[in-house]
N, C-alpha and C positions, 0 to 999 in steps of 0.2 A: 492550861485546859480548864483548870476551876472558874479561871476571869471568865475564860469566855463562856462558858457554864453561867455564870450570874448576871455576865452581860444578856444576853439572851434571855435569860430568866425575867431581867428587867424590862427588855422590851414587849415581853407576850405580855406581863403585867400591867405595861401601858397603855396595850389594842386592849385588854379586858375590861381593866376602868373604862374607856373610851365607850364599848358595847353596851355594857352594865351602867354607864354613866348616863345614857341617854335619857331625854325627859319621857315620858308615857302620860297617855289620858285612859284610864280605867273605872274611866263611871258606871254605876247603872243605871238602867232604865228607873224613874219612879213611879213608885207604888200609889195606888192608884187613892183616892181617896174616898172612903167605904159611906157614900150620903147615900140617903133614900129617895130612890126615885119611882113613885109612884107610875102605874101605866097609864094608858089614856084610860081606859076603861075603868078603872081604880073609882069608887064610889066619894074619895076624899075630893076635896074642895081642890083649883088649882091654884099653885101657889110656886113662887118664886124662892129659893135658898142658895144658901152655900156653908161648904164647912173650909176651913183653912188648919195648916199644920205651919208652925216658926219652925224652922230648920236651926238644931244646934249645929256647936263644930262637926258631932258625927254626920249628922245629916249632912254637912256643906261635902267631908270626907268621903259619904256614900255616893252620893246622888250630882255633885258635882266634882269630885276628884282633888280640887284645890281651898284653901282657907280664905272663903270667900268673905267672912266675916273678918279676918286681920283687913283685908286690903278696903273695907269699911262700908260692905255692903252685908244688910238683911234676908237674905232670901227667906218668898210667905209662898207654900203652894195651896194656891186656894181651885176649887171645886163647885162650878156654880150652875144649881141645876133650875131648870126652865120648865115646867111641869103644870105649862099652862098650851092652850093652842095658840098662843101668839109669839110672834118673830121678834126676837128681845137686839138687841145695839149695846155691845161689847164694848169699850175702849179704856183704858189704862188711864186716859187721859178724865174721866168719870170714878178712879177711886182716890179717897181722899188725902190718902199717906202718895207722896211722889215716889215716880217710878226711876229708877235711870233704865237707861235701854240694855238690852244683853250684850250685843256686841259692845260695849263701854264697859262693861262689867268683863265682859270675857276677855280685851286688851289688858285691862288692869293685872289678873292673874295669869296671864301667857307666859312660859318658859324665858326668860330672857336668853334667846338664840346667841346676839353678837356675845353678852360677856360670856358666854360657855364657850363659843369658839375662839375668842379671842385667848380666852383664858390657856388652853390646850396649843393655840397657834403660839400662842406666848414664849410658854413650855419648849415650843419643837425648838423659836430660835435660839432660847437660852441655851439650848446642847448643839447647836451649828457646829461651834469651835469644838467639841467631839469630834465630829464628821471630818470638819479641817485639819483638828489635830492628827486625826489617824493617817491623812493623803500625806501629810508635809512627815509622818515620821516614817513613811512608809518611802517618800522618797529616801529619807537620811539612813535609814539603819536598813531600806532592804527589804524583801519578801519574809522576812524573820517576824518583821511587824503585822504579820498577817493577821496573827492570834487576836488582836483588837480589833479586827475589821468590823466585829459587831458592832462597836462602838458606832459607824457612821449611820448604823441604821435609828438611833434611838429619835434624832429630828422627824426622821421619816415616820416613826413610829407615831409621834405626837401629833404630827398635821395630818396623819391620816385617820388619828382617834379624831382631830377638832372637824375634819369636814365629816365623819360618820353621823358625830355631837349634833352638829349643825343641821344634818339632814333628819335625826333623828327627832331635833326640837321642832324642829319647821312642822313636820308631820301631825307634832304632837298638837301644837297649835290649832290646825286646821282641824283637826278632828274635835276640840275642844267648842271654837268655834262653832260648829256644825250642831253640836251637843246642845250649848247654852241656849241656841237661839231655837233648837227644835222643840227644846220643855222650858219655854219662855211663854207665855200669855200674849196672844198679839188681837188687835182691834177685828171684830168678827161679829157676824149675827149668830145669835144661837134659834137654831131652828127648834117647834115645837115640840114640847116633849123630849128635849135632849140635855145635853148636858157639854161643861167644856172643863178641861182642869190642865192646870201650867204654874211655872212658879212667876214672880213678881219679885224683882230688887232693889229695895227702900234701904235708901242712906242711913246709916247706924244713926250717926249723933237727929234724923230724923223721925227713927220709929218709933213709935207710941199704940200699942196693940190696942191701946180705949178707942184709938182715930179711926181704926180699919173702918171703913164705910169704900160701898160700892155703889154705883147708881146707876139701873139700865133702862134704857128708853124702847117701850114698843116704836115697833118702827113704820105702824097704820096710824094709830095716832096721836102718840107725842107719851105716851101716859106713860110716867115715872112710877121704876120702885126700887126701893132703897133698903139695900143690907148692909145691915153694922155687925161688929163683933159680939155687943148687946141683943139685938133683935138679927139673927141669920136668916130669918125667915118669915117671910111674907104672902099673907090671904090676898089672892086675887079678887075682888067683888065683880059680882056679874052683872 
């Protein structure tokens, strides 16, 4: 009765990890970054800015869930306001530290699904010859052998923690996914008077906070302006 007491014991232990083992995505939303945006009516000059935050480990921890930094990317969430009447031309591909794209970023840190299931699938065949051994003593010694029967469930026990595992990472994935690329910065006009803010992911052994330069183009006609981590902000002339 104790075996089969701690047989049992072992197998709820197994669905549990299996539960408890699953990958999750538990980000939050990020906080908003606190620039000044004059109104239209505002007596000030108009003028182009932006403020940016480097995201530490906590930040990567907060705000993207995963250690976005080991896997060798910079997240910068930058904030760029437009506080002119003119229609500004956005693109990733106009700042001067390189970007990689989110989804590359968000493959990079995804749960590795197959080795977690594989891993648990592993597990169930290694205890098969449980399940076997209990049918072949159960033929030889008799309904006496009952008392192990637990025994045959523990494979059972493992492949159904690994496809739980499995469906649990896949999930985790796609919501992550979904995340990265929603507070990602992507090619946009910024209408008058507005504002836009997203993070941006610069290759470590690439980043250099002196580089940060951003360059936006009216999009009537042609006329460049340019924020650096030095000058954020820029007098439009009239």
């Amino acid at each position: 009765m104790k075996l089969t007491k701690n047989i049992a014991f072992l197998v709820s232990m197994v669905m549990l990890l299996g539960l408890a083992g699953c990958a999750h995505y538990k980000a939050k939303p990020l906080a908003k970054l606190q620039a000044h945006m004059p109104s239209k009516s505002s007596v000030e000059k108009e003028s182009v800015s932006m403020k940016y935050r480097i995201f530490s480990k906590a930040d990567c921890k907060k705000y993207l869930d995963r250690d976005v930094q080991k896997k060798g990317y910079q997240p910068i969430h930058l904030a760029i306001n437009n506080n002119t009447s003119r229609s500004l031309e956005f693109s990733t591909k106009n700042i001067a530290l390189p970007c990689a794209l989110s989804q590359m970023v968000a493959q990079e840190v995804h749960t590795n699904t197959a080795g977690r299931y594989y891993g648990y699938g592993l597990s169930g065949v290694a205890t098969l010859p449980l399940g076997f051994g209990w049918i072949a003593l159960v033929g030889l010694a008799g309904p006496g052998a009952a008392v192990l029967a637990p025994l045959s469930v523990i494979p059972i026990a493992f492949t159904t923690a690994a496809i739980v595992d499995g469906i649990g990472s896949a999930k985790s994935n796609r919501k992550l996914d979904a995340d990265f690329a929603r507070k990602s910065l992507r090619d946009r006009e910024i209408m008058p008077y507005d504002s836009i803010d997203g993070l941006i992911f610069v290759p470590v052994e690439k980043f250099d906070e002196s580089d940060l330069a951003i360059t936006l183009f009216d999009k009537k006609d042609g006329s460049r302006f340019v924020l650096t981590a030095q000058s954020p902000l820029t007098q439009v002339k009239e």
